[in-house]
N, C-alpha and C positions, 0 to 999 in steps of 0.2 A: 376340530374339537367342537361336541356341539354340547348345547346345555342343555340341561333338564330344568326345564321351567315347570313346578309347581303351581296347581289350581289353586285361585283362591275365591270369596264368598260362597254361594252357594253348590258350585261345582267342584269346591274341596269334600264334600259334604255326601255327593252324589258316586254311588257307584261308578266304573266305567262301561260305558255301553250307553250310559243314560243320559238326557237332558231335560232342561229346563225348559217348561213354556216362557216364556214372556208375553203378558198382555192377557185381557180376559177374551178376547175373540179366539185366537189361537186356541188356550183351552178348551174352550168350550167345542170348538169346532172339531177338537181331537177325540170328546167323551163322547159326540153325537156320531163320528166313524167307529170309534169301539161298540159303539150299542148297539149300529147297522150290522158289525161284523158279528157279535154275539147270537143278533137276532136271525141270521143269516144259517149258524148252526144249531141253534135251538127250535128252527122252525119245525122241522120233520118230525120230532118227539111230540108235537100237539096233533090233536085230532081222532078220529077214532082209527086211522090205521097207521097210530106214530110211531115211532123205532125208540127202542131205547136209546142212552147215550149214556158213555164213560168216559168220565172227567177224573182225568189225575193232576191236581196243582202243585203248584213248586214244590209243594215237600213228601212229594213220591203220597200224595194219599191220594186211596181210588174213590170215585162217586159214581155210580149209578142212579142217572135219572131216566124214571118210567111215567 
């Protein structure tokens, strides 16, 4: 017989899939790998021989950047 134990404070609050940083290093150190990884696909699209790029965000909309 197992139990379902219910989330509580901020992780009742939270999707699943998702978490919580704890502490300001942590964050921080996670927006400076998301901006390497952005800067990483948005690099090609600069310059003068740069490739478009199509971005579709969570709610199915398209974006073309040139």
């Amino acid at each position: 017989m197992g139990f379902n134990i219910q989330p509580y404070g901020i992780q009742s609050m939270l999707k699943e899939g998702h978490k919580h940083l704890s502490g300001l290093d942590e964050a921080v150190l996670k927006n400076i790998d998301a901006c390497k990884q952005l800067s990483t696909i948005t690099r090609t699209s600069l310059g003068p021989n740069g490739m478009d790029k199509m971005v579709i965000n969570h709610l199915d909309n398209l974006f073309c950047h040139e």
